[in-house]
Backbone as XML, in Angstrom:
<?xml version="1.0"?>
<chain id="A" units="angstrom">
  <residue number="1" name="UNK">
    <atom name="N" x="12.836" y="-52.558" z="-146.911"/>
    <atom name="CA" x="13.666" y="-51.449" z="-146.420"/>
    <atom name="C" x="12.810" y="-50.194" z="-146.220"/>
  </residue>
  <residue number="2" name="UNK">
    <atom name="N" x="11.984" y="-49.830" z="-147.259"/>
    <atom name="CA" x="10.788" y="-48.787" z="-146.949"/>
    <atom name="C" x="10.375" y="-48.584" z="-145.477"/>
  </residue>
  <residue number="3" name="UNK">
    <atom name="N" x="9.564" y="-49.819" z="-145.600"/>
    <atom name="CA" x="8.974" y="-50.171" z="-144.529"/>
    <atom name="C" x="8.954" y="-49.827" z="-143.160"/>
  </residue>
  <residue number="4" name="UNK">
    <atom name="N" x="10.487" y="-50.665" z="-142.855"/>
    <atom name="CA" x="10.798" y="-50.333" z="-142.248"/>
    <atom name="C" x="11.545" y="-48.631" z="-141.352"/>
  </residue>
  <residue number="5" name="UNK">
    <atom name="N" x="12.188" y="-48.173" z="-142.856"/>
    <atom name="CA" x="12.225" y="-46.844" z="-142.828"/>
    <atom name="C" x="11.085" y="-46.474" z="-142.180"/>
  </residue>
  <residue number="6" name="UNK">
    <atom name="N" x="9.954" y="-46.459" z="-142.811"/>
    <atom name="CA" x="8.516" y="-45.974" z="-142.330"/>
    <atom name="C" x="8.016" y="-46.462" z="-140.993"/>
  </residue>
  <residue number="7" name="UNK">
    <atom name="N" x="8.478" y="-47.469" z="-140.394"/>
    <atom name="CA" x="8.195" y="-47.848" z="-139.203"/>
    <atom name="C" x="8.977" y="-46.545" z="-138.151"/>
  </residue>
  <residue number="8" name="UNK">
    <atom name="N" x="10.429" y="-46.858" z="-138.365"/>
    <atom name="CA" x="10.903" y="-46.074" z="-137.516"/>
    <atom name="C" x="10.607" y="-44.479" z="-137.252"/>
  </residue>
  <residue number="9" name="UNK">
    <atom name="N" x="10.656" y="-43.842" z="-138.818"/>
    <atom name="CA" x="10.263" y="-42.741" z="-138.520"/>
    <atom name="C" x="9.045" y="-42.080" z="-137.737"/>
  </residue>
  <residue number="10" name="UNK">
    <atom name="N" x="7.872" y="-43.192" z="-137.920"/>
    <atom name="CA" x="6.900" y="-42.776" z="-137.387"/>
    <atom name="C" x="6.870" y="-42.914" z="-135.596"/>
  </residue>
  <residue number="11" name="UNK">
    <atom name="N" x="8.156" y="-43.428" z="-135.481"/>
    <atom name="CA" x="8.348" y="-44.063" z="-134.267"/>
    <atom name="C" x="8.784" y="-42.345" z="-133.464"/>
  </residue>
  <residue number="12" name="UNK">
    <atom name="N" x="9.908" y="-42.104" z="-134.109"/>
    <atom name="CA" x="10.342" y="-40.849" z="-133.604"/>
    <atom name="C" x="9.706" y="-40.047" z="-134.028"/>
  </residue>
  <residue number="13" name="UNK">
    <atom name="N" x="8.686" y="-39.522" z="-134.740"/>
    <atom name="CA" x="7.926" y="-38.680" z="-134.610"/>
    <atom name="C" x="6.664" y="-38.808" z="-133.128"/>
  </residue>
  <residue number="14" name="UNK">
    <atom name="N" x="6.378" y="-39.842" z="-132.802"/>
    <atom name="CA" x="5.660" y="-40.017" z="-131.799"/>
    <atom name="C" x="6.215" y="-39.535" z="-130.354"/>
  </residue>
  <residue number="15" name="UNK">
    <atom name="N" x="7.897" y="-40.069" z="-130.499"/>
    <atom name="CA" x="9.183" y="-39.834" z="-129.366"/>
    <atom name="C" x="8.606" y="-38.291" z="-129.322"/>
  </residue>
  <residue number="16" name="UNK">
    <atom name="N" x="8.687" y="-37.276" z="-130.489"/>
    <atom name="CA" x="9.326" y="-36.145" z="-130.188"/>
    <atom name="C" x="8.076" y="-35.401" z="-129.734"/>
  </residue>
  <residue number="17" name="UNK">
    <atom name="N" x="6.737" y="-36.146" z="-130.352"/>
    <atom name="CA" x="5.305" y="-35.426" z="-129.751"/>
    <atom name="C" x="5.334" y="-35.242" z="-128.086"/>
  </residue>
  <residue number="18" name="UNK">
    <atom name="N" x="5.484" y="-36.736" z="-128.382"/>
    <atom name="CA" x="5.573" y="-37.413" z="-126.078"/>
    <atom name="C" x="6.476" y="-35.875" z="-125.328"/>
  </residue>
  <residue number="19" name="UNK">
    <atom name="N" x="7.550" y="-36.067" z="-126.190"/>
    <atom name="CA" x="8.314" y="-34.824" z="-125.226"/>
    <atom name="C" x="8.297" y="-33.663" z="-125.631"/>
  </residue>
  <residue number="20" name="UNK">
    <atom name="N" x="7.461" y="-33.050" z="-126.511"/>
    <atom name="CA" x="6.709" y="-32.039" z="-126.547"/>
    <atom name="C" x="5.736" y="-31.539" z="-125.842"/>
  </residue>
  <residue number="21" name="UNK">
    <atom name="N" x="4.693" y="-32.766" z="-125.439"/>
    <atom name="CA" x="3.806" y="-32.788" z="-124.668"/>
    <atom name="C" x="4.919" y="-32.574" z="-122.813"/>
  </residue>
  <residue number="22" name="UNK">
    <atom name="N" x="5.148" y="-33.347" z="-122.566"/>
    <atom name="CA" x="6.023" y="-33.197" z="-121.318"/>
    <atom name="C" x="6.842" y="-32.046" z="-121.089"/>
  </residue>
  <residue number="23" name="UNK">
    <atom name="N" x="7.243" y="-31.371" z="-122.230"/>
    <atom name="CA" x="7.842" y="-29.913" z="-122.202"/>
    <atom name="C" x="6.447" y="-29.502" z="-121.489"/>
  </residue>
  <residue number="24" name="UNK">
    <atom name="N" x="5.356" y="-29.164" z="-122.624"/>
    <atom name="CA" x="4.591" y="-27.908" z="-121.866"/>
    <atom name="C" x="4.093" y="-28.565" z="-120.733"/>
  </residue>
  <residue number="25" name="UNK">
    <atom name="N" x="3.722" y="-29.650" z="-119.804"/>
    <atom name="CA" x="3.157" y="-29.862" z="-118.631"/>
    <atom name="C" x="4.363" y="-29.385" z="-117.702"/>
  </residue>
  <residue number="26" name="UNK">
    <atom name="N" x="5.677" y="-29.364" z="-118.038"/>
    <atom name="CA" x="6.763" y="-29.241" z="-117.157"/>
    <atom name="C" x="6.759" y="-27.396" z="-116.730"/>
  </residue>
  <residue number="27" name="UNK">
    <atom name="N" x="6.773" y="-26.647" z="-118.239"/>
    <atom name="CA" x="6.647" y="-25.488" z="-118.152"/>
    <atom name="C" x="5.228" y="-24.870" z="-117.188"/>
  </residue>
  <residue number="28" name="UNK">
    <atom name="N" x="4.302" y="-25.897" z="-117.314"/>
    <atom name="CA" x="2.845" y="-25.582" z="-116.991"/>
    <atom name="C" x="2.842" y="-25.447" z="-115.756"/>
  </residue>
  <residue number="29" name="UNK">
    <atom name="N" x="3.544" y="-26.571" z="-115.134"/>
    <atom name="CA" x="3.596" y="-26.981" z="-113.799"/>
    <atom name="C" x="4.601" y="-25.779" z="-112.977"/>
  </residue>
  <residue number="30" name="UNK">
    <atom name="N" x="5.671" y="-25.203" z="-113.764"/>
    <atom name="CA" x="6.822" y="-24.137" z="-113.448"/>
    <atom name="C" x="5.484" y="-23.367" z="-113.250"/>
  </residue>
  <residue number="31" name="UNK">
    <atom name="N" x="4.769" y="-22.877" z="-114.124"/>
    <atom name="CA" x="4.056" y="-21.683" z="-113.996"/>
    <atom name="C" x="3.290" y="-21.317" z="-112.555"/>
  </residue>
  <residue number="32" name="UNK">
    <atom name="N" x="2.811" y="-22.486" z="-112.328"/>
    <atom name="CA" x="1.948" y="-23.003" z="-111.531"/>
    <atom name="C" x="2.621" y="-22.759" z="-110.166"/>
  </residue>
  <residue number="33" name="UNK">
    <atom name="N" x="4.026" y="-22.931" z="-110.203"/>
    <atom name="CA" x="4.879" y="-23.264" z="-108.701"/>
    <atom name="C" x="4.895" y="-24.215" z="-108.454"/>
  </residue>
  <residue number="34" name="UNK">
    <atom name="N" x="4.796" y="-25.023" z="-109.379"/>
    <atom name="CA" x="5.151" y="-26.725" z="-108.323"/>
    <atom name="C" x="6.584" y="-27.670" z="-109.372"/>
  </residue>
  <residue number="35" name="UNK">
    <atom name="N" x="6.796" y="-28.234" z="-108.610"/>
    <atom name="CA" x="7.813" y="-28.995" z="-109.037"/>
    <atom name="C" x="8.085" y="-29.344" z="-110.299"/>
  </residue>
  <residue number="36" name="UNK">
    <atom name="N" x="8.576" y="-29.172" z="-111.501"/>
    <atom name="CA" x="8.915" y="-30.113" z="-112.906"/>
    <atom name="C" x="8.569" y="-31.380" z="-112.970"/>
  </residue>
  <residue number="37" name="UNK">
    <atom name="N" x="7.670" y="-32.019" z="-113.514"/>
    <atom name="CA" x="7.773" y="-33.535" z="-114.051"/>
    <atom name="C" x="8.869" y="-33.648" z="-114.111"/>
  </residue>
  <residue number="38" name="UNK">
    <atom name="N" x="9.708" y="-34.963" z="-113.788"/>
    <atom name="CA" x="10.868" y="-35.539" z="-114.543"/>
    <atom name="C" x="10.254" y="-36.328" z="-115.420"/>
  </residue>
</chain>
């Protein structure tokens, strides 16, 4: 049960990096004038 606990969490911590990262290229790209990543 740990384990697995520990699997997942590390899972969504990775989720929330990814779209952290994709926030600022989206904002980056706003800055920039060009279109948003989807």
């Amino acid at each position: 049960m740990i384990n697995l606990f520990k699997k997942n969490a590390g899972g969504e911590a990775r989720k929330d990096k990814k779209k952290e990262k994709q926030e600022e290229r989206r904002q980056k790209a706003q800055a920039r004038g060009q279109k948003p990543i989807r």
